[in-house]
C-alpha positions as CSV (number, residue, x, y, z in Angstrom):
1,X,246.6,128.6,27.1
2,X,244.7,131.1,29.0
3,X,243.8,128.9,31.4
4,X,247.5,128.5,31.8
5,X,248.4,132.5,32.2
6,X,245.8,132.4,34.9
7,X,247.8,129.6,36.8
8,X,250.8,131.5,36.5
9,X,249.5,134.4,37.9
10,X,247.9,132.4,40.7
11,X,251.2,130.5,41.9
12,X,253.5,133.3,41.0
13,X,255.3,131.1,38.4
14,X,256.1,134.4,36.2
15,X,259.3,136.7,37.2
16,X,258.4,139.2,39.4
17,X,261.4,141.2,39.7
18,X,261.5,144.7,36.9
19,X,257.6,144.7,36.5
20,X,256.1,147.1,34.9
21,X,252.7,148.3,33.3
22,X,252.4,149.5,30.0
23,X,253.1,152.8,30.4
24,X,256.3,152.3,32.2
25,X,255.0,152.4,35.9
26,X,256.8,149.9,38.6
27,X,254.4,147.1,39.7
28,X,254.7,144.8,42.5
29,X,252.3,142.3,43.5
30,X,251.4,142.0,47.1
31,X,248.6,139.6,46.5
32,X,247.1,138.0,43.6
33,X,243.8,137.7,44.7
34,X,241.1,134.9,45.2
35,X,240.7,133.3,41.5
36,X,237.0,133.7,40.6
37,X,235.5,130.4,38.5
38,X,232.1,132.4,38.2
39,X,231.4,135.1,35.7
40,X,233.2,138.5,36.2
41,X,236.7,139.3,36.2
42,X,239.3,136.6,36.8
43,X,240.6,137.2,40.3
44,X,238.7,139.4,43.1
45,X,240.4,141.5,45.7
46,X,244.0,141.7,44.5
47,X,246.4,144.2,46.1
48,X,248.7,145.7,43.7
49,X,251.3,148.5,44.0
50,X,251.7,150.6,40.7
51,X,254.4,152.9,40.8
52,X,254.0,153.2,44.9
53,X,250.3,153.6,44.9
54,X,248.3,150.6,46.5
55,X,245.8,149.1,44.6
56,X,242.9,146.8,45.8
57,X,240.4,145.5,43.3
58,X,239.9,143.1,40.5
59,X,242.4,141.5,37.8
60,X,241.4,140.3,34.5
61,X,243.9,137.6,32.4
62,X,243.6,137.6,28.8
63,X,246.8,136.3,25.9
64,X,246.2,139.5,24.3
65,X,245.0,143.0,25.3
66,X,242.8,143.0,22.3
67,X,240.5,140.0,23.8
68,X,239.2,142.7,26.6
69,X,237.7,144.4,23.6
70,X,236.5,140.5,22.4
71,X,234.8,139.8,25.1
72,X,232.9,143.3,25.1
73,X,234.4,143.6,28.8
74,X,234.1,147.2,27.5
75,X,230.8,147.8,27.8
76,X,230.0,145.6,30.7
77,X,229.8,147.4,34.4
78,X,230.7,144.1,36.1
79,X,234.6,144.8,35.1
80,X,234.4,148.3,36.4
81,X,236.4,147.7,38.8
82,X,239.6,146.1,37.4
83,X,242.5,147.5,38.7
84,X,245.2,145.3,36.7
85,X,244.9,143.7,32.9
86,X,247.5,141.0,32.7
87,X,248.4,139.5,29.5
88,X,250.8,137.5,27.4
89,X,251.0,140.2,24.3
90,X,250.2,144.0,24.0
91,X,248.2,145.0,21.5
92,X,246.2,147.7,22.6
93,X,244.7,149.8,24.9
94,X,241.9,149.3,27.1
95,X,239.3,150.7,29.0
96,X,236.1,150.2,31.4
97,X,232.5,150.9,30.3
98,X,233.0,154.4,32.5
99,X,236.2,155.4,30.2
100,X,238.8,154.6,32.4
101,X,242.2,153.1,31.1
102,X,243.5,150.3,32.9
103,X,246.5,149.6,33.5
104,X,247.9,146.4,32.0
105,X,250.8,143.8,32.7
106,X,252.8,141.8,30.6
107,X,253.7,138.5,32.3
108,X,255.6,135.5,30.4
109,X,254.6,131.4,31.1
110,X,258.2,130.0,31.6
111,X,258.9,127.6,29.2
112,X,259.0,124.6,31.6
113,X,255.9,125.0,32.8
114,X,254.3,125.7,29.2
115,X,256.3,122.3,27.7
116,X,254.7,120.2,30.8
117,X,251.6,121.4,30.1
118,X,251.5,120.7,26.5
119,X,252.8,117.2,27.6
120,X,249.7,116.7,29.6
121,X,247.9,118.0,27.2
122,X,248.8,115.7,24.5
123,X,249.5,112.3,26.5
124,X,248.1,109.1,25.8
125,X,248.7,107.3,28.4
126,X,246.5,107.1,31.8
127,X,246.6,109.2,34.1
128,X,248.5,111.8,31.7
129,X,250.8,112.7,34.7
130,X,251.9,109.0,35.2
131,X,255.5,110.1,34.9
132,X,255.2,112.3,37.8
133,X,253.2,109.7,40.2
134,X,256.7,107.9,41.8
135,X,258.2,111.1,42.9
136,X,255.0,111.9,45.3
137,X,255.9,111.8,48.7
138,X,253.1,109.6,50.4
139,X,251.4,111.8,52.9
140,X,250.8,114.4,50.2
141,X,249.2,111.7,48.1
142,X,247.0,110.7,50.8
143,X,246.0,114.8,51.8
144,X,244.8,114.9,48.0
145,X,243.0,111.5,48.3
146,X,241.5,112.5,51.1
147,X,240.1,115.7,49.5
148,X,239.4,114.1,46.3
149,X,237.0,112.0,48.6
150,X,235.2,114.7,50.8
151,X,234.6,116.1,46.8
152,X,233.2,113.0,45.9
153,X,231.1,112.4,49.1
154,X,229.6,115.9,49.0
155,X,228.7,115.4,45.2
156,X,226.6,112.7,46.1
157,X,224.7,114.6,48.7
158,X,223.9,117.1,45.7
159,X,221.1,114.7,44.4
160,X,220.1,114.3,48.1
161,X,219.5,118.0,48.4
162,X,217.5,118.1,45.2
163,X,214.8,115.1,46.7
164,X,214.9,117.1,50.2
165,X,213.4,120.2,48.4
166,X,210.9,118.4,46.2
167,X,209.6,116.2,49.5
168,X,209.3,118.9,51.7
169,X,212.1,117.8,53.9
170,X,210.9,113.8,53.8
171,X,213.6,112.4,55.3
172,X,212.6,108.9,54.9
173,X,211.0,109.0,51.4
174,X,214.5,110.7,50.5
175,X,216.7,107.7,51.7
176,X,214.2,105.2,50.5
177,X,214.5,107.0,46.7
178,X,218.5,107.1,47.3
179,X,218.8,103.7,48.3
180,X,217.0,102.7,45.6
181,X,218.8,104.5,43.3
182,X,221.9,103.0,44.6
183,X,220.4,99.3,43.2
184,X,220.6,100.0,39.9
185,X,224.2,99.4,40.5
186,X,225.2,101.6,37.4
187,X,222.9,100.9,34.3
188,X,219.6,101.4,36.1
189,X,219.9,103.9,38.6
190,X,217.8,106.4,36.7
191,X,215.4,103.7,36.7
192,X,215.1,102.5,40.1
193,X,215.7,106.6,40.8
194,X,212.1,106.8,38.6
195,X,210.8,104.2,40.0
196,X,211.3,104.9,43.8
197,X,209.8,108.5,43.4
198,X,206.4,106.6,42.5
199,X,206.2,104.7,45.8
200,X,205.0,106.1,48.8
201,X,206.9,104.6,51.9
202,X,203.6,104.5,54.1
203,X,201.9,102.4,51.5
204,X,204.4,100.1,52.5
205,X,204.2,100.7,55.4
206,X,201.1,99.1,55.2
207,X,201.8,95.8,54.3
208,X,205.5,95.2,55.5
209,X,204.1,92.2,57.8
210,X,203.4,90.5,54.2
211,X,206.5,89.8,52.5
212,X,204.7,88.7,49.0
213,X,202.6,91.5,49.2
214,X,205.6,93.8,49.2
215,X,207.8,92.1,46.4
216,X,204.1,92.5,44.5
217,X,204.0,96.1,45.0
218,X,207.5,96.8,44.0
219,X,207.9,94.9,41.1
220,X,204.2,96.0,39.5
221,X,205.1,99.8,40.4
222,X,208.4,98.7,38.0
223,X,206.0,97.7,35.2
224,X,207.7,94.1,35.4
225,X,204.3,92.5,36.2
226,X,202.4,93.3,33.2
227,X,201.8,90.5,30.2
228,X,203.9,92.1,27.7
229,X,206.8,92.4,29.7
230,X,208.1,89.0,29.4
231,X,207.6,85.4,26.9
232,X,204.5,83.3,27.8
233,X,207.2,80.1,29.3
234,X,208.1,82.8,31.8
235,X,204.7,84.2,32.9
236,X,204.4,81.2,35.9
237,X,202.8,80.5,38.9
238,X,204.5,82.8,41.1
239,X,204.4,85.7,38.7
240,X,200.6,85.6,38.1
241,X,200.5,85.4,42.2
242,X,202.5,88.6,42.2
243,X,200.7,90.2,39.4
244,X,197.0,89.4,41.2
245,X,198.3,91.1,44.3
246,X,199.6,93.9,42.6
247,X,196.0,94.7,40.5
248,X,194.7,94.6,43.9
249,X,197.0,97.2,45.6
250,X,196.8,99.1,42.6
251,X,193.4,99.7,43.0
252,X,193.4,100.0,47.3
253,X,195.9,102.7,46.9
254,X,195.1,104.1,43.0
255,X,198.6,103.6,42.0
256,X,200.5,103.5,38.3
257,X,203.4,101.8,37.4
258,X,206.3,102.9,35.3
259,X,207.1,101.9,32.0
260,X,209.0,98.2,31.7
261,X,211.0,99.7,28.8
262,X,212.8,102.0,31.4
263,X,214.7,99.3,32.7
264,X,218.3,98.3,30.9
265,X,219.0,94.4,30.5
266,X,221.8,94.3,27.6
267,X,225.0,93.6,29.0
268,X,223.9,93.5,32.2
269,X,225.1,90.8,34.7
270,X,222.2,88.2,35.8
271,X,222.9,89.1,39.1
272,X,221.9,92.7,38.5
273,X,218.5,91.5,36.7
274,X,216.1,94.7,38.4
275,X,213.9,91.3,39.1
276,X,216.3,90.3,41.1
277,X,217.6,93.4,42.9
278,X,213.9,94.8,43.5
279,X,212.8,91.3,45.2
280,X,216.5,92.0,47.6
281,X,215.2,95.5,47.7
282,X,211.3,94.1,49.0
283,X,213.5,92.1,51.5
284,X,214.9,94.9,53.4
285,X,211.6,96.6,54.0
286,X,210.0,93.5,54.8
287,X,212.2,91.8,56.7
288,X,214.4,94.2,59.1
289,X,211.4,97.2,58.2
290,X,214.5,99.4,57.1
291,X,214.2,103.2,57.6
292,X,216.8,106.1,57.8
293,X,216.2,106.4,61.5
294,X,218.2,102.6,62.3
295,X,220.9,103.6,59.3
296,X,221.6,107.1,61.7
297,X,221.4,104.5,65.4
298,X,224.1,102.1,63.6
299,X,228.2,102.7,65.1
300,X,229.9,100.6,62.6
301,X,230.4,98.6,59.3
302,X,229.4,95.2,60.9
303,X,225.6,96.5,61.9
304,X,225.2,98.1,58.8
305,X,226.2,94.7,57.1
306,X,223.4,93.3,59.2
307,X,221.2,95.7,58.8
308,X,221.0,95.5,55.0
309,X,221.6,91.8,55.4
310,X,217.7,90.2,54.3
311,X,217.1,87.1,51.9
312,X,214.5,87.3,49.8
313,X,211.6,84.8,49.0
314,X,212.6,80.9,48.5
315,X,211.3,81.6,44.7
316,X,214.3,83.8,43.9
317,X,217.5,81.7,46.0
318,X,218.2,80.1,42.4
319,X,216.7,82.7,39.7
320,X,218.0,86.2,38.0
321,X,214.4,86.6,36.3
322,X,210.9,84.8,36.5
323,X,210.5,81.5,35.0
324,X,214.4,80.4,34.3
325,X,216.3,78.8,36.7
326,X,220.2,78.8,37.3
327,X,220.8,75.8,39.1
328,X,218.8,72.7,39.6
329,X,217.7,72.1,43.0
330,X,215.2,71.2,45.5
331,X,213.1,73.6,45.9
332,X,209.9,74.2,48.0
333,X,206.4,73.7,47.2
334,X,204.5,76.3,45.9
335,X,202.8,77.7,48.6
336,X,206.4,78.1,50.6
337,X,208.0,80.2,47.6
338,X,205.8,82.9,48.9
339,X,207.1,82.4,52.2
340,X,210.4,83.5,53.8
341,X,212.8,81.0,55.4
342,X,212.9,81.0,58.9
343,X,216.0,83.3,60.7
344,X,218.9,81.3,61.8
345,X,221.2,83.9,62.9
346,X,223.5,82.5,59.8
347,X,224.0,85.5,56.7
348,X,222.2,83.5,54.0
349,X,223.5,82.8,50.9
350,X,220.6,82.0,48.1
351,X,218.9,85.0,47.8
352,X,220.4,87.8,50.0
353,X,222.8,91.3,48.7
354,X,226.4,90.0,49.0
355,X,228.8,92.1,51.1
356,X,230.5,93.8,48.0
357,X,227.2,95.2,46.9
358,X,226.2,96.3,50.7
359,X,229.5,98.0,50.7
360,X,228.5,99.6,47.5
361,X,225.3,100.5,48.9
362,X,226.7,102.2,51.4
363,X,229.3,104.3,49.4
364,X,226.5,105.4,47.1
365,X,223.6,105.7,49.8
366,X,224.8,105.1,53.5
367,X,227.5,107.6,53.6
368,X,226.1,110.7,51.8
369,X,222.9,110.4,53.6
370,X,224.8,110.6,56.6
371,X,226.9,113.2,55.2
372,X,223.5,115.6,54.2
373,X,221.5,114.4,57.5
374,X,224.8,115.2,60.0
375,X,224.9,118.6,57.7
376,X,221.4,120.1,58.5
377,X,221.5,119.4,62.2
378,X,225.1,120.3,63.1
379,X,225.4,116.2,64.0
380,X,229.5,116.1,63.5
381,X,228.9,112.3,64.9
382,X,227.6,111.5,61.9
383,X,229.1,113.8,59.5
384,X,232.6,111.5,60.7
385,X,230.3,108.3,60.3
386,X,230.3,108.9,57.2
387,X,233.3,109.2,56.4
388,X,234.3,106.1,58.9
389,X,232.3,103.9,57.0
390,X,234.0,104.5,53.7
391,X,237.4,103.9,55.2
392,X,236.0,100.5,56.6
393,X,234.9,99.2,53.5
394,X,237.5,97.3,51.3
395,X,238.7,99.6,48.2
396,X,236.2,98.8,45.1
397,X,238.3,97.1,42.0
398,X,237.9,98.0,38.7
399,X,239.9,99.1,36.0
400,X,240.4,102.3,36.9
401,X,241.6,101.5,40.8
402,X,244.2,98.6,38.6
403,X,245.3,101.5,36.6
404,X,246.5,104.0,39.5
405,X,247.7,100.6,41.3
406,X,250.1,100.3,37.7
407,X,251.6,103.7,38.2
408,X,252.0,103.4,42.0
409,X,249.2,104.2,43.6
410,X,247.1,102.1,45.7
411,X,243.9,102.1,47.2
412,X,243.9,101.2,51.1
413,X,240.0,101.3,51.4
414,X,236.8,102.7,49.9
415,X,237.6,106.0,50.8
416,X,240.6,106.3,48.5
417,X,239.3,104.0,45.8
418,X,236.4,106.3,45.8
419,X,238.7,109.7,45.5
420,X,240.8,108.2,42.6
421,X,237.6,107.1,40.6
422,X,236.8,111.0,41.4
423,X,239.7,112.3,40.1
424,X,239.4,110.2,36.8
425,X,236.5,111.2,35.9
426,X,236.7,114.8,37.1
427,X,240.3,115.6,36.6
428,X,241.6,113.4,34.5
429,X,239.3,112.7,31.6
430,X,238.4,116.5,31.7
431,X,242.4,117.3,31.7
432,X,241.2,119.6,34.5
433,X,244.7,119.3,35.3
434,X,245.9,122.7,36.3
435,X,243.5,122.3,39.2
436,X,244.9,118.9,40.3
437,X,248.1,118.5,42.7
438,X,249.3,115.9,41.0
439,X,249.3,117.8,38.0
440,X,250.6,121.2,39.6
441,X,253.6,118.8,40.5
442,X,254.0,117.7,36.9
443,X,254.0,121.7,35.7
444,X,256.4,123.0,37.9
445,X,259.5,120.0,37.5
446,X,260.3,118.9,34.2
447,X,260.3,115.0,34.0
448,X,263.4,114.6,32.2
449,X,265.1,116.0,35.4
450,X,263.3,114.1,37.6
């Protein structure tokens, strides 16, 4: 209930009229101060008045005095300069590592607020403050939404900043590694991350002119070319093809793949196969020779459809893995598998990324790239890119979108359905709730008189 006490104190939910310290002094609180989530006292630069002496420093919140003493705040020169010891229950004295006695509050949680809380606390049912949700006036649902996603957004460029610092600033190698950590589409996206930081974008460079020679390259580095890695009845002609030209650009550039047991199969949809997604992923650097510089040129949601619009080989139009077909059809000789179809100007179906995933794509890659990139070189056009992409894309759907649509909340685009799968996961699930607004809402009105 600490945690509690110092929302209280925050919001000024306690009664504030007849204050006073422990030894009988008036208190009035001017300011509360800026609540500290760090180590060191609970709340920097509060201005309090003791008994009509103004006080600016630090306030520390415990449930009882005694826990100053608990948490050897007593011998620790961080807490030095505590002004104000606020607590629930009395119990003792206290005093700084220099000697000094602070002076110390009593404050009470109102009942309401402490009976919501426990209600949150204990509910079963998702999200815990469903009972609150229908009483939310729209445009403060869609100012939290909209935070929620700016929270989420800049969480994803966290990762980004990580690669920046191990590359040296390598733009491109960055988004190549993100976008490739974005196809794993969930399961393998530490995979593909693993993967990607093995391959060296001027190697492919190289050989973009050579579709075959690409899909070869990224599906040895994957370790998905060697013998062991699939049955005998699988191991055909176009896999040998790939796994000759992938001994010999092993050896031109002196290059080692990555384990096949990093990749995750069980449960996983055919679709999502990393066979599959890394011969769509060959396509785009083949094919439309993708780099960060065209994802910064594109204006809109329609060219970056295009953009990360390639099909792959003829080989993979009907196939999730080598070897096993999912449809029966006519297919091209041999020789053509290796070859791509000619452009028609039509999206193609067989073996290109459907829209949902490029939309994905760009929630998990696009966007926070642009977010990170428009960051480091004051580029506000694309810092709003960024976020104008997300609120062109349709909202995802899954169950946890379904489950704030049951309680009243919908998604209108990615944006939001991208903030509420935030606020699941980091609010939610973590019952984080005395730092959400919905949940500030549920503490301070009782449902039953809603």
């Amino acid at each position: 209930m600490e945690r509690l006490l110092h929302y209280v104190w925050k919001h000024r939910l306690f009664a504030q009229s007849s204050l006073y310290t422990d030894d009988g002094k008036p208190v009035e609180i001017i300011d509360p101060g800026l609540h500290n989530n760090d180590a060191g006292p609970d709340f920097f630069n509060a201005k309090i008045r003791i008994d009509r002496q103004m006080w600016v420093g630090n306030v520390e919140i415990h449930l009882r005095s005694s826990d100053w003493f608990r948490h050897r705040h007593d011998t620790d020169a961080h807490y030095n300069n505590v002004v104000l010891h606020v607590v629930e229950t009395m119990d003792c004295e206290v005093k700084t590592e220099m000697g000094n006695v602070i002076p110390q509050l009593r404050i009470q949680i109102p009942e309401n607020v402490a009976e919501n809380y426990r209600q949150l606390m204990k509910e079963d049912d998702f999200p815990p403050c469903h009972r609150i949700i229908p009483s939310i006036p729209p445009m403060h649902v869609h100012h939290w939404l909209s935070t929620l996603s700016l929270e989420r957004l800049e969480a994803k460029t966290e990762r980004i900043e990580r690669w920046l610092r191990e590359t040296n600033g390598d733009w491109e190698r960055v988004f190549f590694i993100t976008l490739a950590r974005a196809f794993g589409f969930g399961k393998n996206t530490d995979a593909f991350e693993l993967w990607a930081a093995t391959i060296d974008p001027q190697h492919i460079g190289k050989h973009r002119d050579n579709p075959f020679q690409v899909e070869a390259f990224f599906l040895g580095q994957a370790g998905l070319l060697e013998d062991d890695s699939l049955k005998a009845d699988q191991r055909d002609k176009h896999f040998l093809r790939l796994q000759s030209e992938y001994r010999f650009l092993q050896k031109k550039f002196q290059i080692s793949p990555i384990s096949s047991t990093n990749w995750k199969f069980l449960r996983l949809r055919p679709q999502n196969f990393p066979y599959r997604r890394l011969a769509q992923l060959s396509a785009l650097y083949a094919a439309r020779e993708l780099d960060f510089s065209k994802v910064r040129e594109t204006a809109s949601h329609p060219e970056i459809l295009r953009l990360l619009n390639a099909d792959t080989l003829p080989y993979w139009h009907n196939r999730y893995t080598f070897g096993q077909k999912t449809k029966e059809r006519d297919e091209p000789e041999d020789s053509n598998l290796e070859k791509r179809p000619k452009n028609t100007g039509k999206r193609p179906t067989d073996g290109a990324l459907s829209e949902s995933s490029i939309d994905l794509l760009i929630i998990n890659a696009v966007s926070p790239m642009l977010l990170s990139y428009g960051k480091h070189h004051q580029d506000e056009r694309l810092t709003e890119r960024a976020f104008e992409l997300l609120e062109a894309i349709r909202p995802e759907q899954n169950h946890i979108i379904r489950a704030w649509q049951k309680v009243g909340i919908s998604a209108q685009h990615a944006a939001d359905s991208q903030a509420l799968i935030h606020l699941q996961q980091h609010y939610c699930d973590r019952r984080d709730c005395l730092r959400c607004r919905f949940g500030s809402r549920y503490l301070r009105h009782a449902p039953s008189k809603l």
